[in-house]
Each structure stands twice: as C-alpha cells, then as structure tokens.
Residue frames as qw, qx, qy, qz and C-alpha x, y, z in Angstrom:
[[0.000, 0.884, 0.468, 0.000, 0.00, 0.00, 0.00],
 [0.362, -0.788, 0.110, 0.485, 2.51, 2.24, 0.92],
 [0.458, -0.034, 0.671, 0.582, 4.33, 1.50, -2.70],
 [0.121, 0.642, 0.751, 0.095, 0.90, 2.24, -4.02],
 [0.096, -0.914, -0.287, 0.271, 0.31, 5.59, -2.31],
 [0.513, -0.544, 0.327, 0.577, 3.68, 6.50, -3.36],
 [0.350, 0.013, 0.639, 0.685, 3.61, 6.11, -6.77],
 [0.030, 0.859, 0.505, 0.076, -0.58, 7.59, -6.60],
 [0.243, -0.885, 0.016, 0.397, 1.53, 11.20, -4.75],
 [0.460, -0.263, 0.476, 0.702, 4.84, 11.03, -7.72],
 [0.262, 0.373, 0.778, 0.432, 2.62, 11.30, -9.96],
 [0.017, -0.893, -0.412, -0.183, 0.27, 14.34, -8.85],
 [0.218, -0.891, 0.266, 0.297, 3.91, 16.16, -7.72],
 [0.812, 0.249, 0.300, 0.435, 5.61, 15.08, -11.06],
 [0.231, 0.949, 0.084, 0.197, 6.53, 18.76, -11.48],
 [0.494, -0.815, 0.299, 0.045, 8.66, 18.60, -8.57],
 [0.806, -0.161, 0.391, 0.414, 10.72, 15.60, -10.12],
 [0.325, 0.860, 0.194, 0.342, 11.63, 18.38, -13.16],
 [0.086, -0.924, 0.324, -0.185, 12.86, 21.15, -10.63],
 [0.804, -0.446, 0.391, 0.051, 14.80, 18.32, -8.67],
 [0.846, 0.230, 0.143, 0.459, 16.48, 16.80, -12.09],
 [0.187, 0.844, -0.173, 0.472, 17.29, 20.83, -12.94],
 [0.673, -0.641, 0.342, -0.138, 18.81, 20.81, -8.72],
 [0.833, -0.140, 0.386, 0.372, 20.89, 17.00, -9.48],
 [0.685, 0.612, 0.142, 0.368, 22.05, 18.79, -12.89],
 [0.208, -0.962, 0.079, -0.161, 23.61, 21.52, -11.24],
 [0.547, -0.684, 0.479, 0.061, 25.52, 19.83, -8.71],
 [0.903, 0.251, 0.257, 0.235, 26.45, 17.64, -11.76],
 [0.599, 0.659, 0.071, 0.449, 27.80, 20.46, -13.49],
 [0.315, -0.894, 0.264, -0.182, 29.55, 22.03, -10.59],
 [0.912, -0.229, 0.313, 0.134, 31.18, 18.69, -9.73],
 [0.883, 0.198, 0.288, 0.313, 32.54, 18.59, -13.07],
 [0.229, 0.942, 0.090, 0.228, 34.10, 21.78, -12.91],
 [0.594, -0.696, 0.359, -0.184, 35.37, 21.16, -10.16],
 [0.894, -0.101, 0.414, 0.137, 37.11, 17.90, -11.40],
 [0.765, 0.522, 0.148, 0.347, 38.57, 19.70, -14.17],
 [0.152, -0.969, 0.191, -0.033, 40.57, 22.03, -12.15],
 [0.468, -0.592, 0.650, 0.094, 42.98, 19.32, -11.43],
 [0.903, 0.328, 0.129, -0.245, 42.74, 17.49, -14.81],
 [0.401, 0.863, -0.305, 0.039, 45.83, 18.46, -16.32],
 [0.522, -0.537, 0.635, -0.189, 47.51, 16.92, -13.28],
 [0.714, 0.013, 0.697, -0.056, 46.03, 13.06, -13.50],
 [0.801, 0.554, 0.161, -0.161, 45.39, 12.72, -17.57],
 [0.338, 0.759, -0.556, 0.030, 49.10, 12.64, -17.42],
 [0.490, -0.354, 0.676, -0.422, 49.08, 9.83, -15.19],
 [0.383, 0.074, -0.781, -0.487, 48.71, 6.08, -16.72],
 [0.048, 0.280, 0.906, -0.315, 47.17, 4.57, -13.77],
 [0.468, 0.430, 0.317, -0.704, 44.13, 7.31, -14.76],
 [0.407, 0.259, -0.573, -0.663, 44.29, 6.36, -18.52],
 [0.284, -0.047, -0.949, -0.127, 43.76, 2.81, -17.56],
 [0.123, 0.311, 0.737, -0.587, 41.03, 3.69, -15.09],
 [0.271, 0.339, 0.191, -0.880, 39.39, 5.58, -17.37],
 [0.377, 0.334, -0.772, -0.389, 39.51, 3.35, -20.16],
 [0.025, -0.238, -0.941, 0.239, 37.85, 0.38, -17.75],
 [0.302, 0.475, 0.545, -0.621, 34.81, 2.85, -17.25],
 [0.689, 0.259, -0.492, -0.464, 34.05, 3.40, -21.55],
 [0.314, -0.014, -0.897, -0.311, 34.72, -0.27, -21.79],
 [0.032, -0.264, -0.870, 0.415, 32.10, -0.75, -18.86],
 [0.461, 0.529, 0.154, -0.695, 29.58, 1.72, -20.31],
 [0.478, 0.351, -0.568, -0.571, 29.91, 0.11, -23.75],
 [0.117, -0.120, -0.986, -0.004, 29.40, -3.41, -22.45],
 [0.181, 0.434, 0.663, -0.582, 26.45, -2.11, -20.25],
 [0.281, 0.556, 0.090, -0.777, 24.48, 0.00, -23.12],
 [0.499, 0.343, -0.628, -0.489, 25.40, -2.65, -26.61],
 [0.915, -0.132, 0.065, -0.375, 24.03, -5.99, -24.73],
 [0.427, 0.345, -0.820, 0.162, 27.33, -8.08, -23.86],
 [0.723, -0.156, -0.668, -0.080, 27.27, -11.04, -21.94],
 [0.553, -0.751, -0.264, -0.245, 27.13, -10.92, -18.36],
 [0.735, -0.485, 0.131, 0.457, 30.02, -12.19, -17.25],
 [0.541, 0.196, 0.038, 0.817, 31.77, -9.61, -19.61],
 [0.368, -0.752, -0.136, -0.529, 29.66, -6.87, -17.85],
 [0.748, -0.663, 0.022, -0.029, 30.90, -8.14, -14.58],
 [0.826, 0.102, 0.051, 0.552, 34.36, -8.79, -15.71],
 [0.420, 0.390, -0.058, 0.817, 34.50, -5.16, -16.46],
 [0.277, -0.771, -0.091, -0.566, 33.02, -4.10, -13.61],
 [0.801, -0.391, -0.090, 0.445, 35.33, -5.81, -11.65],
 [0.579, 0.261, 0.128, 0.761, 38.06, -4.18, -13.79],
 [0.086, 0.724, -0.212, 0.650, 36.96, -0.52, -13.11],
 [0.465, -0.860, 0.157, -0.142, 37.29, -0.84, -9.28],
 [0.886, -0.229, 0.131, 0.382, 40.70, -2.72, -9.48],
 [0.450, 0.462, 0.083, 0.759, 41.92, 0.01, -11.85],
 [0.187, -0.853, -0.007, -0.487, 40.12, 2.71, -9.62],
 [0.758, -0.569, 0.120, 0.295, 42.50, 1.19, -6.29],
 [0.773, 0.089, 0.037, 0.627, 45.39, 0.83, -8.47],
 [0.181, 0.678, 0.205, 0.683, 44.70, 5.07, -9.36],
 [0.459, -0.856, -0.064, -0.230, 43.95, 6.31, -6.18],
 [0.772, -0.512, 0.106, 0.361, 47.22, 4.44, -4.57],
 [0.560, 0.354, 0.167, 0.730, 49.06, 6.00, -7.21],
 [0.170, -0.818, -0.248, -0.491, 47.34, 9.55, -6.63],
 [0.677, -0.735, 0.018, -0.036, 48.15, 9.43, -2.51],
 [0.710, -0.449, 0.027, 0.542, 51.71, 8.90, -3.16],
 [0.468, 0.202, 0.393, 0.765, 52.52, 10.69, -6.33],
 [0.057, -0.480, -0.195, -0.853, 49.84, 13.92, -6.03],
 [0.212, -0.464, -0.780, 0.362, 49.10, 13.58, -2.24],
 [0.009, 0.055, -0.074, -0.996, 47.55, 17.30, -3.05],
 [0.448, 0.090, -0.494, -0.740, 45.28, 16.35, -5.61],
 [0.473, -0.284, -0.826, -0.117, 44.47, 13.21, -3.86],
 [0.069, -0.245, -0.625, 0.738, 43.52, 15.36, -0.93],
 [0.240, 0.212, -0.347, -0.881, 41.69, 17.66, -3.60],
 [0.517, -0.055, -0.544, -0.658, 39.68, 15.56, -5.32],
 [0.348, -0.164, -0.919, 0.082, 38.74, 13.28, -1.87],
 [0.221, 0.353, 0.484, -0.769, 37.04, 16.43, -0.38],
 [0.401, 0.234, -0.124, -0.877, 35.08, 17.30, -3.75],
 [0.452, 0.031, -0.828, -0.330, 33.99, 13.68, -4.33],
 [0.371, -0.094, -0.815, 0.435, 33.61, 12.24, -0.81],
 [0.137, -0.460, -0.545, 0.688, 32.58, 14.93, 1.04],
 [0.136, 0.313, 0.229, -0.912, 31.44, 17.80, -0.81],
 [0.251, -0.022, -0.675, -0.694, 29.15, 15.83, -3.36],
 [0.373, -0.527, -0.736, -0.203, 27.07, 14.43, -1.39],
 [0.047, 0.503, 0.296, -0.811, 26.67, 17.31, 0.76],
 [0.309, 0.180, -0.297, -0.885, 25.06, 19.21, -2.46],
 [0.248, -0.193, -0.875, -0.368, 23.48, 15.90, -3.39],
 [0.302, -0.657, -0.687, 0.071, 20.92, 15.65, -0.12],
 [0.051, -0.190, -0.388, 0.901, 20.88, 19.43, 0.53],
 [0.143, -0.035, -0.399, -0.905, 17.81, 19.31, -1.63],
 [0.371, -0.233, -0.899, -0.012, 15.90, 16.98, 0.34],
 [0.025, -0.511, -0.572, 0.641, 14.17, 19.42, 3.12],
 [0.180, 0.255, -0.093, -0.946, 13.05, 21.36, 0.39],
 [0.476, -0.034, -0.672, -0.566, 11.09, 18.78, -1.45],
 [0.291, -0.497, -0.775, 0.260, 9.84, 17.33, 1.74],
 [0.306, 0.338, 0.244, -0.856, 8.22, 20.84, 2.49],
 [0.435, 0.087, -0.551, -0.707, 6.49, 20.54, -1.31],
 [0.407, -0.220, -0.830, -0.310, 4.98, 17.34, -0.47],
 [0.115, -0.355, -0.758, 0.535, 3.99, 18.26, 3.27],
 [0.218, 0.344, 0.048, -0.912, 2.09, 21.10, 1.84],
 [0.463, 0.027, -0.661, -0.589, 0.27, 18.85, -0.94],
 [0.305, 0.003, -0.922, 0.238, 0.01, 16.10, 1.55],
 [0.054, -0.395, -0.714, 0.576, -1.68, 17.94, 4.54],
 [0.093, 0.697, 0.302, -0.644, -3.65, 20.66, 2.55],
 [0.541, 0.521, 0.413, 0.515, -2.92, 20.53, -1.42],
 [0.018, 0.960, -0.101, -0.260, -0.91, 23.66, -1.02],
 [0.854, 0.318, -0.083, 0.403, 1.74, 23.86, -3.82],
 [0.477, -0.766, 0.213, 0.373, 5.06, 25.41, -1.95],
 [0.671, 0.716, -0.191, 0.027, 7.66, 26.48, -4.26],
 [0.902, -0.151, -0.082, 0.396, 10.81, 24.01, -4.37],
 [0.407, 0.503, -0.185, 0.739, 13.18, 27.19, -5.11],
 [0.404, -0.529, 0.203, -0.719, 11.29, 28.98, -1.74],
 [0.958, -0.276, -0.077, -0.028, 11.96, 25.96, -0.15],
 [0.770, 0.168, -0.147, 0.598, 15.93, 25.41, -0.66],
 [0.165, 0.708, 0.109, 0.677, 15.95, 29.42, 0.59],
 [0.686, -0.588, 0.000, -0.429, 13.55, 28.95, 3.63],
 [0.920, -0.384, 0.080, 0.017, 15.62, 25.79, 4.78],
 [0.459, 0.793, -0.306, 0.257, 18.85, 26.65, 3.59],
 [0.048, -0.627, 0.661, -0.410, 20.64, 26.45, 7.31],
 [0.630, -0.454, 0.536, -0.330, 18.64, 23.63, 8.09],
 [0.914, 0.387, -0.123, -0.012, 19.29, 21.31, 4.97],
 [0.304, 0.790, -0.469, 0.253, 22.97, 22.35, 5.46],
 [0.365, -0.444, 0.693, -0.436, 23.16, 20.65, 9.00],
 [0.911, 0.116, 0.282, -0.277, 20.80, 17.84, 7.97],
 [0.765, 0.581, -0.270, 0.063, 23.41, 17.13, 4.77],
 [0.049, 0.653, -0.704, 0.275, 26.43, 17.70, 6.86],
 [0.621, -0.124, 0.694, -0.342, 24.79, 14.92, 9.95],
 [0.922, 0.370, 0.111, 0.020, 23.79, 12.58, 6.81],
 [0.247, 0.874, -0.408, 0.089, 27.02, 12.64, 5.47],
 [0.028, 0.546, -0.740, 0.391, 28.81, 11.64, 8.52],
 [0.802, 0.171, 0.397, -0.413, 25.98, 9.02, 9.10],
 [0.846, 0.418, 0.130, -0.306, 26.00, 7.60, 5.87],
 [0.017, 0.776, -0.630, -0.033, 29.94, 7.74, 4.73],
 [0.248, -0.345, 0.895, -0.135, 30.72, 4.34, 6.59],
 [0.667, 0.112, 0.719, -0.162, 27.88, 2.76, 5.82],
 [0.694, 0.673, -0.115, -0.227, 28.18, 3.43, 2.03],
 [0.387, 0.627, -0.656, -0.164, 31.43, 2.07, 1.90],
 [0.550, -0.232, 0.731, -0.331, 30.68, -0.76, 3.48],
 [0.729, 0.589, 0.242, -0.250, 27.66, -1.54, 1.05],
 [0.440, 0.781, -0.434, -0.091, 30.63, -0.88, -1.70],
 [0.059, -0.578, 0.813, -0.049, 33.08, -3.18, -0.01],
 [0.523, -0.085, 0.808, -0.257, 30.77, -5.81, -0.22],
 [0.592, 0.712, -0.038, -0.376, 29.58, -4.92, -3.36],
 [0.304, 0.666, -0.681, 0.001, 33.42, -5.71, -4.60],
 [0.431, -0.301, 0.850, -0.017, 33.47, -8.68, -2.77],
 [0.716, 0.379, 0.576, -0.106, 30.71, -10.64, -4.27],
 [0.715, 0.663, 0.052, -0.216, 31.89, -9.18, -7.57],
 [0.102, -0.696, 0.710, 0.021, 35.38, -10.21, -7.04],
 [0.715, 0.011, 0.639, -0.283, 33.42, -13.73, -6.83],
 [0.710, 0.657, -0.086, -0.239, 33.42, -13.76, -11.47],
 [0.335, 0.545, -0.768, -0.017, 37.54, -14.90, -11.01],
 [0.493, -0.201, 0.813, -0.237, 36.70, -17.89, -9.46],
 [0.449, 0.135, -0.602, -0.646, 34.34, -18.57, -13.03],
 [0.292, -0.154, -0.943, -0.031, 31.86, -21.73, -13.18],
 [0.299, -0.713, -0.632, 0.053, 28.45, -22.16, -10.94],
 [0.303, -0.670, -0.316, 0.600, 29.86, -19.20, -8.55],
 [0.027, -0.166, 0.247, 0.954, 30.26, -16.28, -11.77],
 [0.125, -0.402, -0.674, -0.607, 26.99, -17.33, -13.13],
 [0.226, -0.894, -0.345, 0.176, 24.96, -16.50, -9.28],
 [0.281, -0.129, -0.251, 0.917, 26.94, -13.23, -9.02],
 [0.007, -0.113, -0.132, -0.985, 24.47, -11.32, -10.51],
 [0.508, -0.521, -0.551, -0.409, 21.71, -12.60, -9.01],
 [0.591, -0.567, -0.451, 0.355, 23.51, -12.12, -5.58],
 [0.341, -0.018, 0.030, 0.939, 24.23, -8.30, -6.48],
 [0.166, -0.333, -0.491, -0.788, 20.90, -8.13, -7.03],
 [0.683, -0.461, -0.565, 0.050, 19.57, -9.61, -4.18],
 [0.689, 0.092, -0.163, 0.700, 22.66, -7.91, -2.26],
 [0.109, 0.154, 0.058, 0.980, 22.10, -4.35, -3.12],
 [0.571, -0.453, -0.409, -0.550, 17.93, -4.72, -2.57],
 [0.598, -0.701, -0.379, 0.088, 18.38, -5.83, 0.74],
 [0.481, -0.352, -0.252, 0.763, 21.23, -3.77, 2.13],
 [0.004, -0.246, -0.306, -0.920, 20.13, -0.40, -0.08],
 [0.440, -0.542, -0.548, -0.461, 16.66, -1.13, 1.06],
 [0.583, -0.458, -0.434, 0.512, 17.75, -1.58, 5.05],
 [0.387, -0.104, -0.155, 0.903, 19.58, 1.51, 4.58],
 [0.193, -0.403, -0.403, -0.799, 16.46, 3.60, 3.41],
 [0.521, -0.635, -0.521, -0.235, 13.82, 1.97, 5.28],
 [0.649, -0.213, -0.322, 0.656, 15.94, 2.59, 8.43],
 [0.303, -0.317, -0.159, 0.885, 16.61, 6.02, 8.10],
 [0.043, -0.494, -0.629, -0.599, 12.81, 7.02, 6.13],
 [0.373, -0.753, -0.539, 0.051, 11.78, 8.94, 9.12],
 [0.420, -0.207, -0.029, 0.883, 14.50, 11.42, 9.47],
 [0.218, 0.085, 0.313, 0.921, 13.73, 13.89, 6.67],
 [0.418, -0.607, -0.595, -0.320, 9.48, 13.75, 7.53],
 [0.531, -0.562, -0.444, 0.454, 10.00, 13.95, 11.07],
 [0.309, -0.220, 0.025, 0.925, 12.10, 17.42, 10.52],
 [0.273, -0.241, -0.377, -0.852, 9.41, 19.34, 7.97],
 [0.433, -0.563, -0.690, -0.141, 6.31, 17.89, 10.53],
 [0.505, -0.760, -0.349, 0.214, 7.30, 18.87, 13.58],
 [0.239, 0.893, -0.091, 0.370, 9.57, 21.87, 12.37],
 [0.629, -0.690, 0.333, 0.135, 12.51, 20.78, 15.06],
 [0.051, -0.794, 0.584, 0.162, 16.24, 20.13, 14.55],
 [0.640, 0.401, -0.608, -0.243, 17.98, 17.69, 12.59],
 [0.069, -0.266, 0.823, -0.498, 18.87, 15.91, 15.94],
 [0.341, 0.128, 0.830, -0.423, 15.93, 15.01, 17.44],
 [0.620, 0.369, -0.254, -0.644, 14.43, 14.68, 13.90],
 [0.602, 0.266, -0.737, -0.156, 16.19, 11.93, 13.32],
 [0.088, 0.163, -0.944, 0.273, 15.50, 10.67, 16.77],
 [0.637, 0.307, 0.497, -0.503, 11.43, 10.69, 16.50],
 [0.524, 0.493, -0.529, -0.451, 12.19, 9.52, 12.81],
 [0.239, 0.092, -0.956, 0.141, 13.58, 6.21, 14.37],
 [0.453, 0.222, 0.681, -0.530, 10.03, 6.08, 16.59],
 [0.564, 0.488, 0.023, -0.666, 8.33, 6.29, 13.55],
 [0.355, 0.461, -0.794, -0.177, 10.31, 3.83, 11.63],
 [0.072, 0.161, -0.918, 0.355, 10.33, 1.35, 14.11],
 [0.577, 0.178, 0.176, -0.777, 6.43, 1.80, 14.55],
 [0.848, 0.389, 0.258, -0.250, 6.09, -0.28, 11.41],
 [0.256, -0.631, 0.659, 0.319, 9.49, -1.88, 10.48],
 [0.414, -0.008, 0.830, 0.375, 9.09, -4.82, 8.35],
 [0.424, 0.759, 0.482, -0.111, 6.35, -2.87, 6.46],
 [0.124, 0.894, -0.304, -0.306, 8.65, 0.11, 5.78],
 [0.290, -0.603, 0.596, 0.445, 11.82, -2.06, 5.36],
 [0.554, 0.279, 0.740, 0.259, 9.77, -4.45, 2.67],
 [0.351, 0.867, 0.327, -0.136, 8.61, -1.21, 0.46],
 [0.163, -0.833, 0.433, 0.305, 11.94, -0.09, 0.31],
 [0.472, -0.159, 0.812, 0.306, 13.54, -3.43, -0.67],
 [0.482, 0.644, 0.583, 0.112, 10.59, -3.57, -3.44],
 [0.264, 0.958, 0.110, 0.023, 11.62, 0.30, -4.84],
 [0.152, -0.807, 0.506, 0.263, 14.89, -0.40, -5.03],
 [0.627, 0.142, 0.756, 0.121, 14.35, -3.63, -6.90],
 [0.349, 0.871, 0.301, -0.171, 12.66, -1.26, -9.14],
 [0.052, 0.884, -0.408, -0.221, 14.90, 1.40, -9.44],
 [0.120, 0.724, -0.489, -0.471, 17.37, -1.75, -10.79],
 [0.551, 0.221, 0.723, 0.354, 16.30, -3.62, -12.61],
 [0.374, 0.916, 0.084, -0.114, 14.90, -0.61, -14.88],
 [0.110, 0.838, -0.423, -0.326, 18.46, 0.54, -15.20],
 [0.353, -0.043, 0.886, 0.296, 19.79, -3.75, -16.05],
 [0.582, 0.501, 0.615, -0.177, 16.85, -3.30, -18.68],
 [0.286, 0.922, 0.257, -0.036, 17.50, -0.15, -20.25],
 [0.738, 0.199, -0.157, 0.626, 21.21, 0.56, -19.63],
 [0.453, -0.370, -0.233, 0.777, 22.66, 3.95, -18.85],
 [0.047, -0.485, -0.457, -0.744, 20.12, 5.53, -21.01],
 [0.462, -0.695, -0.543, -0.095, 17.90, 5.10, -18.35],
 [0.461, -0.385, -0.607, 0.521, 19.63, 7.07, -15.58],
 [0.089, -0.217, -0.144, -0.961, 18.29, 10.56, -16.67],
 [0.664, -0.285, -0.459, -0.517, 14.90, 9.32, -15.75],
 [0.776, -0.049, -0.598, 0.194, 16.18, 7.16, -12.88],
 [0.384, 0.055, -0.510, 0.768, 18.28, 9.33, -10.96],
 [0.016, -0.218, 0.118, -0.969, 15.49, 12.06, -10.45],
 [0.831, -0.270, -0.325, -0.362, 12.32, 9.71, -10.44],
 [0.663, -0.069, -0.696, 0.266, 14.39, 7.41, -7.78],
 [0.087, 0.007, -0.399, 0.913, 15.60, 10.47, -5.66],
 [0.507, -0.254, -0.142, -0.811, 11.73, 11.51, -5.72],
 [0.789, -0.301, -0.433, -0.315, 9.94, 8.46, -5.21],
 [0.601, 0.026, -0.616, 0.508, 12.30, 7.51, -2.40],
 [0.036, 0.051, 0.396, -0.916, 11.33, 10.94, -0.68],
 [0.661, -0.276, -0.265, -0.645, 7.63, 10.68, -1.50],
 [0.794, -0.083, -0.602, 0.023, 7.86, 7.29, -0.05],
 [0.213, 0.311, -0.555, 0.741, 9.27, 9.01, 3.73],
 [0.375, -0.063, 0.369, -0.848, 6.39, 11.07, 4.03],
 [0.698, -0.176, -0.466, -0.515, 4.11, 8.62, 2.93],
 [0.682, -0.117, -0.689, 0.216, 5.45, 6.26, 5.43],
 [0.057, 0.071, -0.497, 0.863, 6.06, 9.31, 8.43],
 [0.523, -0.164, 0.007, -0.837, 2.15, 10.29, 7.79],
 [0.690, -0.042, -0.598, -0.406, 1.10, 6.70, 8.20],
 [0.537, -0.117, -0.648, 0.527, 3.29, 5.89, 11.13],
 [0.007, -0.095, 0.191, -0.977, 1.64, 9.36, 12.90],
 [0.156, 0.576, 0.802, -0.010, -1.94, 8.45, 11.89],
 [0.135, 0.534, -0.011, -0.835, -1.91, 11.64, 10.09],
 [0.402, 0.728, 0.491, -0.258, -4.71, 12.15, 7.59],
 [0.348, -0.255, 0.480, 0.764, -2.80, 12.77, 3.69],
 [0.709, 0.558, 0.252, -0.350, -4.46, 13.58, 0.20],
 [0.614, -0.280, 0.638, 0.370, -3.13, 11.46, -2.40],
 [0.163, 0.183, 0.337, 0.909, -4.16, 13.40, -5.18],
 [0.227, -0.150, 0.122, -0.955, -7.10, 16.11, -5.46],
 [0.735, -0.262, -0.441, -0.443, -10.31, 13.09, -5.28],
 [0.865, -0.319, -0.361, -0.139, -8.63, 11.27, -2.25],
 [0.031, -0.644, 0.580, -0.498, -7.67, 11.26, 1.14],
 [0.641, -0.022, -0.717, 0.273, -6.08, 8.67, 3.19],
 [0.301, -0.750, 0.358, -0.468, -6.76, 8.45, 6.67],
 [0.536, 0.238, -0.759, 0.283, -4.30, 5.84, 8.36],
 [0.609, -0.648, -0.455, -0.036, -5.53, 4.24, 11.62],
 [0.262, -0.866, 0.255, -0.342, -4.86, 7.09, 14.45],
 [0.331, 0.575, -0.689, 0.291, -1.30, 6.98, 16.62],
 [0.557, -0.293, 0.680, -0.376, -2.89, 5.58, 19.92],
 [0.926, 0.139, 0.155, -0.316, -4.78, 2.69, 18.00],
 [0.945, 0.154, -0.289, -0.013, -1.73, 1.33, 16.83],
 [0.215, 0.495, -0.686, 0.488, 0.47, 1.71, 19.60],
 [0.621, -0.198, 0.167, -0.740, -2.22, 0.24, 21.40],
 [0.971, 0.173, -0.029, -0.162, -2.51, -3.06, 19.27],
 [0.696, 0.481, -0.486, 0.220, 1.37, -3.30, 19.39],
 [0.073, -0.435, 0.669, -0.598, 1.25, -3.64, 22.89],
 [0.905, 0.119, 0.115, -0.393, -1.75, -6.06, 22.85],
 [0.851, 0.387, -0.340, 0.098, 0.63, -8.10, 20.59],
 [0.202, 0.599, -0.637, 0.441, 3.49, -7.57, 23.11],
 [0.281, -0.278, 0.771, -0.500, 1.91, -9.10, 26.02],
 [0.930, 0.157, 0.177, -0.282, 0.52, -11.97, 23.86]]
C-alpha cells in the first residue's frame, strides 16, 4: 500500500521531479568543474588512462548488450583500476588526492541531499492541505537547516556506504573464481544491493518527515524519525527493498540511457515514499491526489494493538 500511495503522490507532484532533475544537474555540473581544475595533473598519469579506459569499456558493455560475465568482468576491472589510481594519486599527487577526496567524498554528497528538506516541504504542503510550496522557496527557507541535515547525513551515511561498496566488490570479485559461482553473481548483487540499499532507506525514512512535521532540529528529527520507523518496520523495510528492486532492474533493462529518468524519479519516489510512510506511522490524515484522502488508523490505536501483541 505504501508502494501504491507513493507512486498515486509522484505522480500528482511530477513537477517537482523536473525542478529536482534541474537541482541534481547543477551539482552535476559544478562537480565537473570542479574535477577539471585538477585534470591536467592526473590525464598525465597512466594509472588514470587505464582507469578511465575500464569505465568506456564498462559503459559500452552495459548500453550494446554483452554477456554478463563480460559486464561483470568489467566491472570488476573498473574498481581494481580505480585502487590501483587512487594508490598512485596518494603517493605521487598527495595534493590532488587530498583535492579531489574532499570534492567527491565529502562535498558531493553534501550538495546531493541538501535538496531533500526542500522537497519534503512541497509534499507536506500537498500532503496535509494541497498547497503547492515552491521548491526554489523551499531550498531558501531551509537553507541552514538542509545544510546541518546534509552535513549529519554525510557523517551518518559515509561508513555505511562504503561498506555496502566493499561488499559490493566482494561478491563481484566472486566472477575470477568462473563456473556455478560467476553465473549466481548477478543474481547475488541483485539480491545484495535490494536488501542492504533497502535496510539503509527503510531505516533512516523517518528522518527527513520527522524534521518538515514537527519543524525541530535535525537531531531530534532523526530521533522521533527512528520512533516512527520502528512503529512499522518490516512494512517500511519491505517497500523499500521492493523500490529499489525497481529502481534496478529498470536501469539492467535499459542501460545507462535510463539514468536521466532514474536518478530524479528514484531520488523523488524515495522521498515521496518518507512522508508517505512518516504520515502513516503518525496516523496523520494525507491527500493522495485532489479526489482522495487517506486516513491511516490514528497513533494511539496502533500503539495500542502493538502492545496487545506484546503481552501476547
């Protein structure tokens, strides 16, 4: 239901996914400005040629239908070429490798989720009252508090993304061993990334709601975000897992055509999906487009029944 409602609200705030792609384009093109300051440096470097060279061959395999295991093969290959580059980079341009680990590491995703309080106003205003808030008079209004929210994500998320990556590389590290065990990788990358990608959402799907409801600090957002979560856990954490399934197998369907469409429709539907889940977990009362409003069973009644269930 919650999947449902989600995709019933993307749809009647499809404008928003527009300003948002114009928002991800930005920080694209800032990024890459930003990456050419120090080109001149690394494109003299072979360990980059060969890195870079792994990512074409991995975008041509991924976009002209090659076989799997040469899709994995070369997606082994770019992260063995990206180690070999970086260790090169830290001894030979420890500058540049400082350089380019703040603007990658740190200061992309900072830009990436600073847009997230701004679109969670839009929908809280559609949600509770079909008022349309403007996303630019949003990013303005919340400006100091997105900034803290991005900064605390960040430093939150960091570890556990590379984690998710380091396991990511293992299992695909799993293609030199060839036979039975190269043919499940990709069904256990798939599997893999849906449940840990999905954890990590469902988990932390109350944070960014919690802040725009109750107009309070990123702190103790994120700590009535976890009540909410927890409220209804294996509901939230299965809706996730199921919209990240989504989100790839579209792109294994379609290649890297798809991620124009992908990145900004995921990044949406992912935030629709909070508040859908914050208003549900709240027993707050939503309209899911202008003919219909939801009204989820009030907050005592199901803290009520989940204490019934506790002391059965």
């Amino acid at each position: 239901m919650m999947f449902k409602n989600s995709l019933k609200l993307l749809m009647a705030n499809f404008a928003t996914v527009w300003k948002l792609l114009v928002y991800k384009i930005l920080v694209l093109g800032i990024m890459t400005g930003l990456f050419f300051i120090g080109f001149s440096f690394i494109q003299g470097m072979d360990t980059f040629v060969s890195f870079w060279d792994s990512i074409v061959n991995f975008i041509f395999s991924f976009n002209v239908g090659a076989s799997i295991m040469e899709l994995l093969q070369n997606a082994l290959t770019v992260f063995q070429e990206f180690f070999i580059f970086v260790g090169d980079l830290a001894v030979n341009g420890t500058g540049m490798f400082i350089y380019y680990t703040f603007i990658f590491v740190l200061l992309f995703p900072f830009l990436w989720k600073l847009s997230d309080l701004a679109v969670g106003e839009t929908l809280y205003g559609y949600m509770a009252s079909l008022t349309k808030y403007s996303f630019v008079g949003a990013m303005i209004r919340l400006v100091g508090k997105s900034c803290i929210y991005s900064l605390l994500t960040l430093a939150i998320m960091l570890p556990i993304n590379a984690l998710i990556i380091a396991g990511l590389y293992g299992i695909l590290s799993l293609v030199s061993f060839g036979g039975f065990t190269a043919i499940m990788v990709p069904f256990l990358i798939f599997i893999y990334l849906s449940a840990f990608a999905g954890l990590k959402i469902a988990f932390f799907s109350g944070w960014m709601p919690a802040i725009i409801v109750f107009n309070c600090n990123a702190v103790k957002g994120l700590k009535l975000g976890f009540k909410a979560v927890f409220r209804r856990f294996f509901k939230v954490l299965s809706t996730s897992v199921i919209i990240v399934a989504v989100i790839l197998a579209i792109n294994m369907l379609f290649g890297s055509f798809s991620f124009i469409i992908t990145i900004p429709v995921g990044s949406m539907i992912l935030l629709v999906f909070q508040m859908v889940m914050f208003f549900g977990s709240q027993g707050m009362r939503y309209y899911v487009d202008l003919d219909t409003i939801l009204s989820p069973k009030k907050l005592e009644e199901t803290d009520k029944l989940k204490k019934v269930k506790d002391l059965i």
